[in-house]
TIGUSE-420723 format. One record per residue (C-alpha): residue in three letters; x, y, z. Coordinates in steps of 0.25 Angstrom, whole numbers, plus 2048, in hexadecimal, padded with zeros to 3 digits. Example, Ala and Ser with C-alpha at 12.3 -4.5 7.8 and 13.67 -1.06 7.14 Angstrom:
// residues 2
ala8317EE81F
ser8377FC81D
This chain:
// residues 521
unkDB2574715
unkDBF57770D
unkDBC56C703
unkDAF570701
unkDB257E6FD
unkDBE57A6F3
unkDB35706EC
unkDAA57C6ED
unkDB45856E6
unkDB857A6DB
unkDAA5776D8
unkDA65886D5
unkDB35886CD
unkDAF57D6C4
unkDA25836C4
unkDA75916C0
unkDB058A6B5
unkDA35836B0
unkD9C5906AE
unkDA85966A9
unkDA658C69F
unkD9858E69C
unkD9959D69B
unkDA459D68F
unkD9C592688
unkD9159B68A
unkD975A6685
unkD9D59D67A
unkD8D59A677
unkD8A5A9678
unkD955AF66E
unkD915A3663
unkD815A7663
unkD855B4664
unkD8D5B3657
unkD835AA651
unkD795B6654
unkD815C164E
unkD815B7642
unkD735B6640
unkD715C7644
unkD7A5C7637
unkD725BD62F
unkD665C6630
unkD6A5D3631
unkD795D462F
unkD845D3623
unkD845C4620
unkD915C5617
unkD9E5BF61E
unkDA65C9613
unkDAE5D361E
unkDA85E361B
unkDB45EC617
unkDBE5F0621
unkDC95F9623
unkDD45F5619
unkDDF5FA625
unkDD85F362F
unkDD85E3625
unkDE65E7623
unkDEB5E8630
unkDE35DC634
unkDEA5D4629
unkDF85D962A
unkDF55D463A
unkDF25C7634
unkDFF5C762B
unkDF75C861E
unkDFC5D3613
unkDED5DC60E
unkDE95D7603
unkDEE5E05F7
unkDE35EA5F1
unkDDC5E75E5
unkDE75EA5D9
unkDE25F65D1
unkDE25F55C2
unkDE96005BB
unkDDE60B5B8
unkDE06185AD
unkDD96225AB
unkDCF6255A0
unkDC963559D
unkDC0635590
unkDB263C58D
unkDA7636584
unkD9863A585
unkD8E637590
unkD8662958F
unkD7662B58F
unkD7461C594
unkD67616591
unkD5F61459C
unkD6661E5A6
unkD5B6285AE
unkD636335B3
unkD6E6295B9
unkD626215C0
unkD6A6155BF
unkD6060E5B6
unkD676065AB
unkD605FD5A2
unkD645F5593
unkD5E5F4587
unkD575E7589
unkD4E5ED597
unkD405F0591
unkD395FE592
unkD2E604591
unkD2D611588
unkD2361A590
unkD21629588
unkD20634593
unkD1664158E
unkD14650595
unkD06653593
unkD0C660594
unkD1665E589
unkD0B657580
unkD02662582
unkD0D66D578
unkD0A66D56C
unkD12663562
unkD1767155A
unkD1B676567
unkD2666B56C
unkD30662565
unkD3465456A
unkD4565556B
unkD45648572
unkD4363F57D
unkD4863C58F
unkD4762E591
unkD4562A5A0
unkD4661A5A6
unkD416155B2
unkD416095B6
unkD345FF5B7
unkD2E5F15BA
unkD245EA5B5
unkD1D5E05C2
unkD1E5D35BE
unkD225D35AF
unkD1C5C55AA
unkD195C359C
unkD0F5B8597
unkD145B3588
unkD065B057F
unkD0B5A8573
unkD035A7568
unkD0359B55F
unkCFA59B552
unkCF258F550
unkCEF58B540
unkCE458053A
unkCEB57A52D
unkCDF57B524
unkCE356D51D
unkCE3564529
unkCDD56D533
unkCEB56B53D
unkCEB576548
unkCFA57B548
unkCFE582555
unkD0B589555
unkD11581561
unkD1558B56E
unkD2458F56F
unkD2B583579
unkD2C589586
unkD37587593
unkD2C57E59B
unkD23575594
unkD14578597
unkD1658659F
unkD1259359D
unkD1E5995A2
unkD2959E597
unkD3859E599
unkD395AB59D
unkD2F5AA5A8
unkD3859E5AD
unkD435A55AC
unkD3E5B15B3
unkD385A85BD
unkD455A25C2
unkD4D5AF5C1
unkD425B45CB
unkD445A95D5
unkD525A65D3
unkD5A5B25D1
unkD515BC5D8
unkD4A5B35E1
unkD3B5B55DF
unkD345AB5E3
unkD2A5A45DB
unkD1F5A65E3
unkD225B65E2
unkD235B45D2
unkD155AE5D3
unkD115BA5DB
unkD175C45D2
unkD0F5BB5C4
unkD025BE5CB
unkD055CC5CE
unkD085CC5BD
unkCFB5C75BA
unkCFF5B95B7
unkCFA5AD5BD
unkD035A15BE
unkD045955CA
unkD0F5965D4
unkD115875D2
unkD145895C3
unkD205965C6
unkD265895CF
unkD2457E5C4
unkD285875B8
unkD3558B5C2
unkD3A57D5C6
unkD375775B7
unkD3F5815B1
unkD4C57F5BB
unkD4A56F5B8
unkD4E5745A9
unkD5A57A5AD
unkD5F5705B6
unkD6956B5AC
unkD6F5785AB
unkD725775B9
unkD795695B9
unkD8056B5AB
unkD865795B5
unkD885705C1
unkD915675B9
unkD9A5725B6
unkD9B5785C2
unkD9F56C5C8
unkDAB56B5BD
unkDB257A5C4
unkDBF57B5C8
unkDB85815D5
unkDAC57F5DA
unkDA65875E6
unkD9A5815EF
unkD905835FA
unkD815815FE
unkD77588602
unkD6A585609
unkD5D585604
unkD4E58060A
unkD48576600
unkD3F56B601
unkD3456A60E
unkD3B56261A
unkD2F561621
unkD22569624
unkD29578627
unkD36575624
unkD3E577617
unkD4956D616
unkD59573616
unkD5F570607
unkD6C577600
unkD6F57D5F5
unkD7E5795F0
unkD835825E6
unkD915815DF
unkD9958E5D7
unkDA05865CB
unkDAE5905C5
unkDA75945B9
unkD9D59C5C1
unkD915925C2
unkD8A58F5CD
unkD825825D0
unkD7857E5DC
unkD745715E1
unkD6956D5E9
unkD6A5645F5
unkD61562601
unkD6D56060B
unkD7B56660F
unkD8055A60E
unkD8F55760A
unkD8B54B600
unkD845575F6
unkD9255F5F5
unkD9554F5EE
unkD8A54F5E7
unkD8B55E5E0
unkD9A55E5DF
unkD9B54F5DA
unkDA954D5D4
unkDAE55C5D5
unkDBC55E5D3
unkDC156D5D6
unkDC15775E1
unkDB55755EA
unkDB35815F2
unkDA85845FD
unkDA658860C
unkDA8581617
unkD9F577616
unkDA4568618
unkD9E56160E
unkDA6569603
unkDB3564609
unkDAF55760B
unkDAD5555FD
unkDB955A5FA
unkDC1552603
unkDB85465FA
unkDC154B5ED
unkDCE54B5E9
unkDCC5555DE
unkDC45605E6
unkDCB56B5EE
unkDC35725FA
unkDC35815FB
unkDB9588604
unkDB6597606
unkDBC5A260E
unkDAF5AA610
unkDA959E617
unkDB659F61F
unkDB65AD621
unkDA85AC624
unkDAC5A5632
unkDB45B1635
unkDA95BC633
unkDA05B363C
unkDAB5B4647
unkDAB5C5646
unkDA35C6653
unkDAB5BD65C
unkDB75BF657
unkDB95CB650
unkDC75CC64F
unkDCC5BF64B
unkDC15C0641
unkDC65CD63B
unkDD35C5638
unkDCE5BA633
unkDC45C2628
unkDD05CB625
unkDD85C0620
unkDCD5B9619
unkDCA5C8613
unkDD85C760D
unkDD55BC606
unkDC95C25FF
unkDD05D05FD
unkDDB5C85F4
unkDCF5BF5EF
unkDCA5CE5EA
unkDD85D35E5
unkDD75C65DB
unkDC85C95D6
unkDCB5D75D4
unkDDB5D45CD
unkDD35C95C5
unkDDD5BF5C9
unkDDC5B15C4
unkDE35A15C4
unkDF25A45C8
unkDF35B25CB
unkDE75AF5D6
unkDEF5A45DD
unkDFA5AC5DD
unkDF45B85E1
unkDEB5AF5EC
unkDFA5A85F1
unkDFF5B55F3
unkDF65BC5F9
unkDE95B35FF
unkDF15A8604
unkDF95B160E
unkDEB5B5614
unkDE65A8615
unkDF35A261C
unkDF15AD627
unkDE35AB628
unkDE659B62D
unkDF05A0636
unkDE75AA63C
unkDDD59F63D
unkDE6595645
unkDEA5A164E
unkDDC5A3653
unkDD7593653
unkDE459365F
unkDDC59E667
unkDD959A676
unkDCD5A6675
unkDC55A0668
unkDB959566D
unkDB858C663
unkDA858F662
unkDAC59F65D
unkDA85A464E
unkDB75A564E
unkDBC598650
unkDB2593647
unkDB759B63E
unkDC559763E
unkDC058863F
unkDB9589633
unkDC559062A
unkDD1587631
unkDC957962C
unkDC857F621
unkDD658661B
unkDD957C60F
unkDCD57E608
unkDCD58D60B
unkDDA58E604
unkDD75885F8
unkDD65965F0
unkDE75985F2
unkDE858C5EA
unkDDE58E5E1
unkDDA59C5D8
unkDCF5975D3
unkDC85935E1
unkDC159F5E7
unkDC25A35F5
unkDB45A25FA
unkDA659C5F4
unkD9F5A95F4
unkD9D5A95E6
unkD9559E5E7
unkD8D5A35F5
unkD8B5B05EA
unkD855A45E0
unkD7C59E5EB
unkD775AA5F1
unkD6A5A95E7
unkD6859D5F1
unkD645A45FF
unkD605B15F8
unkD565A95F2
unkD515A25FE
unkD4D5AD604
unkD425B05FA
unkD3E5A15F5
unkD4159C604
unkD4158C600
unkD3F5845F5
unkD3357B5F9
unkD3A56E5F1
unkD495685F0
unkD445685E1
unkD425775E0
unkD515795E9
unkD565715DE
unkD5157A5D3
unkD555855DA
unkD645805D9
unkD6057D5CC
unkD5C58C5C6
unkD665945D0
unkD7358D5CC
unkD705925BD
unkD6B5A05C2
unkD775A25C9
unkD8159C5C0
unkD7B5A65B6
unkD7D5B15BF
unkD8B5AD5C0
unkD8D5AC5B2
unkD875BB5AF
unkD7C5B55A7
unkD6C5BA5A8
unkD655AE5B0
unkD575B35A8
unkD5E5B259A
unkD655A359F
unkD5859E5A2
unkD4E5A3597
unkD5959F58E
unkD5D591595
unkD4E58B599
unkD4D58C589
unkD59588584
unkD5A57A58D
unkD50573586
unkD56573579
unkD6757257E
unkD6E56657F
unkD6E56058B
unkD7D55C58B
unkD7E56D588
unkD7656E595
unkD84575599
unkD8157F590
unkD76585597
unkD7E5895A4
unkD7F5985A8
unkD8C5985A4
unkD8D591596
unkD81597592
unkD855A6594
unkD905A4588
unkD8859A57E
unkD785A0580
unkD795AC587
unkD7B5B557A
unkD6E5AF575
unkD655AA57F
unkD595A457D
unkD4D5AD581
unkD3E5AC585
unkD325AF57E
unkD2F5BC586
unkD3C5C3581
unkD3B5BD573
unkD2D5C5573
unkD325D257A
unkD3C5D356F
């Protein structure tokens, strides 16, 4: 009977030490969907930006002076003086009662003359006209289309009897109605303020003009297919930078089977002389980062996915940085689970973008950024691996919390994420190129898909120019009406030429212009 009940007590104990086990790996299993729930509340209805809100300035430096890390210095303030003077008060053009409406010479009005019968009605000797109130507002026209008619004089030579036509003046796309600046317009709509095509056939009709869907779509793609050129003579020297950032985004192209879109990416690539490229590729998969990159020789720098380090470690000549917003990322995700270790660890990162600010705003460049980053940046990030190793020996931390995946993620990671100390011209994160890339998912959700891997393609195609000449300060209406012209008669070994960025200094002070503004003039 004894035995019995020592065997009864060592079975209940086992079986208590088993459901202790479930229980924490349930609870393990809870706090993970939890988190992953909170994520998706935020997704939809939250803040999605990982940047930190502003916080006490006491509060940051006490943190990092726990940490053993100096506040970053404040922004250095330029010498300022003092001007007094009068002069006489501006009457600006276009200025209703300080409304805010602002308008240039070049924005077309219309002159409307405003009567009081009551006036009127005195007697011409009675009143004198001393002068005149001018009053804007601002109006829209629905739909403002325009239909060119040329007219072309036929003549009958009286000796021969020949019939002479004057021949029609040469036009972007042979055989279409459509003018340059309708295909120009066209592309802006849909690719810089994302109309879809299928609203600008709406808002054609609604004008009183008739004109088949399947025409906006041909006239679209065969006026992109001109400009594809352009884009390779671009991609090759984005590929010559110094530093080159990159990173893909997904997009639905092509039918996969009945219902289903199939999964494709967009990979895009920021060049140093502010251009921007996209590629199209209908995978993820780490033999396209070859492909695109080819025989790179520089900085490569990019999140965290594997393929770009892979590359890298294929080539002698290229030096792997990867971003500390991706980095600091993790940490925000680990807020709710861990809030204080969080707290430390987006302080530190905080620093680094504090000094990254001080730079920008003290216009600091080459040696002086270096030295400035040794100094100052370097010191942060020294005490940000040691913080990192201090909570990876925690005896509390399961491996499967958002903080110790967190910390994984930065600790495999540490020589790429401090390239930037050695470099000045390497940047600390890629978010100038997520800024590049964001025409990408804004789009999506207007145009949803694009039905063919051909039509993803063009996509890549028109965006990459669009944004290059945003980046480049340069009218994207003007680039196009201007460069759909002017490809058919330049040189195709100038195709260089024809970039955002060339053209703005050799054909922007003259650009080629449309028939409708050759007429309005």
């Amino acid at each position: 009977v004894l035995l019995s009940a020592v065997d009864r007590v060592v079975e209940l104990e086992q079986e208590n030490a088993q459901l202790d086990a479930d229980l924490a790996s349930l609870k393990a299993d809870h706090a993970a969907l939890k988190q992953q729930l909170d994520w998706f509340k935020r997704q939809l209805f939250g803040r999605k930006s990982e940047k930190r809100l502003e916080v006490d300035p006491a509060v940051q430096g006490n943190l990092l002076s726990a940490l053993g890390v100096a506040t970053p210095p404040p922004p250095k303030d330029e010498p300022q003086e003092t001007i007094t003077y009068q002069r006489r008060q501006k009457c600006r053009d276009g200025a209703v009662n300080d409304s805010g409406l602002r308008f240039g010479e070049d924005v077309p009005r219309e002159i409307i003359a405003v009567t009081d019968p009551a006036i009127e009605a005195i007697p011409e000797q009675r009143r004198v006209l001393i002068g005149k109130k001018v009053t804007y507002r601002l109006a829209q026209r629905p739909g403002s289309y325009v239909v060119l008619q040329y007219t072309r004089p036929v003549y009958k030579l009286l000796d021969d009897q020949t019939i002479l036509t004057t021949p029609a003046p040469a036009n972007v796309l042979d055989k279409s109605v459509a003018d340059v600046s309708f295909l120009a317009g066209m592309l802006i709509d849909k690719f810089c303020y994302h109309l879809p095509l299928y609203r600008q056939h709406q808002r054609l009709i609604h004008s009183g003009i008739q004109v088949s869907r399947s025409s906006l779509t041909t006239w679209a793609g065969r006026a992109i297919d001109l400009l594809r050129p352009i884009v390779d003579a671009q991609s090759r020297h984005v590929l010559q930078s110094r530093v080159l950032a990159m990173d893909e985004t997904p997009i639905k192209a092509g039918r996969k089977n009945k219902g289903k879109m199939h999964q494709a990416y967009f990979w895009p690539m920021y060049g140093d002389a502010d251009e921007m490229v996209f590629h199209y590729a209908a995978s993820r998969a780490h033999h396209h980062v070859n492909v695109f990159l080819g025989d790179f020789n520089g900085t490569l720098l990019s999140d965290g996915y594997e393929a770009y380090a892979a590359y890298a470690r294929q080539k002698d000549t290229v030096t792997h940085a990867q971003c500390w917003s991706h980095c600091r990322r993790k940490f925000e995700k680990a807020q709710h689970s861990e809030p204080g270790a969080s707290d430390e660890a987006l302080a530190l990162i905080g620093a680094l973008y504090r000094h990254e600010q001080i730079i920008r705003d003290r216009q600091l460049e080459g040696e002086q950024k270096l030295a400035y980053r040794t100094q100052h940046s370097e010191p942060v990030v020294t005490t940000f691996w040691a913080w990192c190793d201090k909570q990876c020996h925690r005896p509390d931390l399961l491996p499967s919390s958002p903080l110790s995946k967190a910390l994984k993620y930065a600790m495999a990671r540490t020589a790429s994420l401090q390239v930037f100390l050695a470099d000045p011209a390497v940047p600390i994160d890629t978010n100038h190129l997520e800024r590049g890339l964001r025409v990408i998912p804004t789009g999506k959700k207007n145009w949803l898909f694009c039905w063919t891997e051909i039509g993803a393609d063009r996509v890549a195609i028109i965006q990459s120019l669009l944004v290059t000449c945003r980046l480049q300060g340069v009218d994207p209406y003007t680039y196009l009406v201007d460069v759909l012209q002017r490809i058919s008669e330049h040189p195709a070994s100038q195709v260089a030429d024809l970039t955002p960025r060339v053209w703005k200094e050799k054909f922007s002070h003259n650009p080629m212009k449309s028939d409708l503004a050759l007429v309005e003039q």
